[in-house]
C-alpha positions in Angstrom: -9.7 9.3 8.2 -9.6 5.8 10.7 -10.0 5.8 14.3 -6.5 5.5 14.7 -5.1 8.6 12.8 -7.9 11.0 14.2 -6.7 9.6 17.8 -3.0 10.3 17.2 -4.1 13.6 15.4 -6.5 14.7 18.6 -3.6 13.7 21.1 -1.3 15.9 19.8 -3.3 18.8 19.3 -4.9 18.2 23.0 -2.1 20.6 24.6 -4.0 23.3 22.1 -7.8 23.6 23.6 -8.1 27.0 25.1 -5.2 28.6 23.2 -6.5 31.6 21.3 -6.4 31.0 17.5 -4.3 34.2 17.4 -1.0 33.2 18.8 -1.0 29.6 17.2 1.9 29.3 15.3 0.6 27.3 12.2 3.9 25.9 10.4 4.7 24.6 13.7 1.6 22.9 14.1 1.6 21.4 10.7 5.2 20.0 11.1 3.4 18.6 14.3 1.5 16.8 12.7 2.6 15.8 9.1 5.7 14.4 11.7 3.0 11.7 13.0 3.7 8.3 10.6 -0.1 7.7 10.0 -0.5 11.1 8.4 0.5 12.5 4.6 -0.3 16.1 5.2 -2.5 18.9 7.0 -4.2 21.9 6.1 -5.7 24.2 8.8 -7.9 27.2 9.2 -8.7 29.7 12.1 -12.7 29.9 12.2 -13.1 32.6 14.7 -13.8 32.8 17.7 -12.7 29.4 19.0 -12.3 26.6 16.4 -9.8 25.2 14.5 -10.2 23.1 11.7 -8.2 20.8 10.4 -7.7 18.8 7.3 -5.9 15.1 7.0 -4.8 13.6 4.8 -3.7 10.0 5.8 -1.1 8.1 4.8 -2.0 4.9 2.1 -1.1 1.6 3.3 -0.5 -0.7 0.9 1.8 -3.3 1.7 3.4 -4.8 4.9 7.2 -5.4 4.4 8.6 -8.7 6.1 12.7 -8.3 7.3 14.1 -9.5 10.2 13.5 -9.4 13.1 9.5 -8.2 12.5 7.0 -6.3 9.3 5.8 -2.9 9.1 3.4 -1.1 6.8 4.1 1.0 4.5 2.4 3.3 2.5 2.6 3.8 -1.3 4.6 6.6 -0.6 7.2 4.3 1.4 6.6 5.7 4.6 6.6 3.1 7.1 3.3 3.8 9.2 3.3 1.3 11.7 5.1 -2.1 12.9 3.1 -4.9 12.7 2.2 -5.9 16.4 -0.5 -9.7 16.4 -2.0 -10.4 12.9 -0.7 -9.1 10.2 -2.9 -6.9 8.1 -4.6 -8.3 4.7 -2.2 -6.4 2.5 0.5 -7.2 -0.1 3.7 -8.6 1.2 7.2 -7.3 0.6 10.3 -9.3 1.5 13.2 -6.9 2.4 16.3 -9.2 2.6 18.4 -6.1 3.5 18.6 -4.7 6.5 16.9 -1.1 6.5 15.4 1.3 8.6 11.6 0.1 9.5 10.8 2.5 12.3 7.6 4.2 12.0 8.0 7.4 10.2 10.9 6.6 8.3 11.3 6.1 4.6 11.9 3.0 2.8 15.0 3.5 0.8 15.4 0.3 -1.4 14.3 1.6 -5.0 12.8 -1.6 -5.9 10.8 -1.9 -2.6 9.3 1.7 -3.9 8.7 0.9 -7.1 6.8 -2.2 -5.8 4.7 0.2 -3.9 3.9 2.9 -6.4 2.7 -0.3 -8.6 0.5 -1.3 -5.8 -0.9 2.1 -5.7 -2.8 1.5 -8.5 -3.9 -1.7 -8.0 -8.5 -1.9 -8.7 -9.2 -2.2 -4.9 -11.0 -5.1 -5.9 -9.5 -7.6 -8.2 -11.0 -11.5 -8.1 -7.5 -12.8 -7.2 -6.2 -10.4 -4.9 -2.4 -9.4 -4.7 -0.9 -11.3 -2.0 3.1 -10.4 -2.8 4.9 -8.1 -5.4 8.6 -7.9 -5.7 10.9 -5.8 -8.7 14.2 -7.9 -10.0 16.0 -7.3 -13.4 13.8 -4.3 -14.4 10.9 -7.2 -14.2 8.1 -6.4 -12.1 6.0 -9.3 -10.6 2.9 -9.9 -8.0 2.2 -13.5 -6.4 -1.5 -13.8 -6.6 -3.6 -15.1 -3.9 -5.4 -18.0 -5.8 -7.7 -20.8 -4.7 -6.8 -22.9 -1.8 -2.7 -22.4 -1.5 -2.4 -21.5 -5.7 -0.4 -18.8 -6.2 -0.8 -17.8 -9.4 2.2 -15.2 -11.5 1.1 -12.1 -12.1 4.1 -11.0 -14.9 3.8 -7.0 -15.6 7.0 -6.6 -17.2 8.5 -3.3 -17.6 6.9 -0.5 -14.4 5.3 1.6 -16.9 1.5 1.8 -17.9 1.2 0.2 -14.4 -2.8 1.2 -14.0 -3.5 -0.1 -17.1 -1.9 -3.4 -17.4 -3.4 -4.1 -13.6 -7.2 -2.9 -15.1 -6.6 -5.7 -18.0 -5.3 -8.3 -15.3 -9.0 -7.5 -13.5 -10.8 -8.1 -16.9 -9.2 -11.0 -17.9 -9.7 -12.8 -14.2 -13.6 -12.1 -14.4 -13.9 -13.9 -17.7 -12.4 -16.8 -16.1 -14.8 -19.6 -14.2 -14.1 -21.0 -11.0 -12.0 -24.2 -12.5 -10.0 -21.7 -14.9 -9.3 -19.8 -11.9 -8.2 -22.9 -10.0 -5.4 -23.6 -13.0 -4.5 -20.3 -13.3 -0.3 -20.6 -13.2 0.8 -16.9 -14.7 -1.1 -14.3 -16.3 1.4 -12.2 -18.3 0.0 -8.5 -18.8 3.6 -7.1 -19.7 1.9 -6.5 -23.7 -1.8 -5.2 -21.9 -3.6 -5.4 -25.4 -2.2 -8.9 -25.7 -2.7 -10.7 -22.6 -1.2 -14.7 -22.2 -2.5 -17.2 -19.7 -1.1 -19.9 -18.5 -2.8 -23.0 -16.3 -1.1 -25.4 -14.7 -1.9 -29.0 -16.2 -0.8 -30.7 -13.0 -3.1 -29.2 -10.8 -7.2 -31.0 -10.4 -10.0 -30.8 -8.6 
């Protein structure tokens, strides 16, 4: 759990110390809490005399969605967690050309923005290119790829099914790649994940 969730989680459990374990009303407590944006779900336990234990789960940030008139991010579930305030956090971006609701705690409706996110979830945390923007149009689901210098290579998935695996053969394939490979790199289409197609971009040199 980060510094910031176990802050939010101690401040709003702070109007407990001294309480006796017997009168706490648990549900209420975990409603309390599982209400906070930065946090999934709780668990607690009485450990007599005078402690109670607690057990977060976070939210996942994976993405920060850009609309007008500011970004948030979200977690794989959709929840928003947090508007961005200064820089924005090294995540995946999401454009949201519809207006929706990005107040902290609220759920992103759009079913492509979701579906973008669920695919994110099972992103390798560390691929050579790393995702830099995903978006879902015709049934077609696609991530920008943060290449070298201002390349932004096509990631092409196809189809949002067998998401874990055609990310894990995008990862292989960009390791077998050198440095001036990686440099061309256009697209890499892992829509058929047993029969992955590259393509470089001839106009591009060193």
């Amino acid at each position: 759990m980060s510094g910031p969730v176990r802050a939010s989680v101690l401040r709003e459990v702070d109007d407990l110390r001294g309480e006796s374990l017997v009168a706490l009303d648990g549900r209420a407590l975990v409603r309390r809490l599982e209400a906070l944006p930065s946090v999934q779900s709780v668990t607690y336990d009485r450990a007599f005399p005078h402690t109670l234990q607690l057990v977060v789960q976070p939210e996942r940030p994976v993405a920060v969605i850009e609309q007008q008139p500011g970004s948030a991010v979200v977690s794989v579930r959709g929840r928003v967690i947090s508007r961005v305030v200064g820089n924005t956090p090294a995540l995946p971006r999401i454009r949201e050309l519809a207006p929706g609701d990005l107040a902290p705690g609220a759920f992103v409706a759009d079913p492509a923005i979701r579906t973008v996110l669920t695919a994110l979830g099972e992103a390798p945390k560390h691929m050579l290119l790393p995702i830099h923007r995903g978006r879902f149009v015709d049934g077609e689901l696609t991530f920008v790829l943060a290449g070298e210098g201002d390349a932004r290579p096509l990631l092409k998935l196809g189809e949002p099914t067998d998401v874990r695996t055609k990310l894990r053969a995008a990862a292989l394939v960009l390791r077998t790649l050198n440095s001036e490979e990686l440099a061309l790199l256009a697209y890499l289409d892992v829509s058929l994940p047993d029969r992955v197609v590259t393509s470089s971009n001839p106009q591009v040199s060193g």
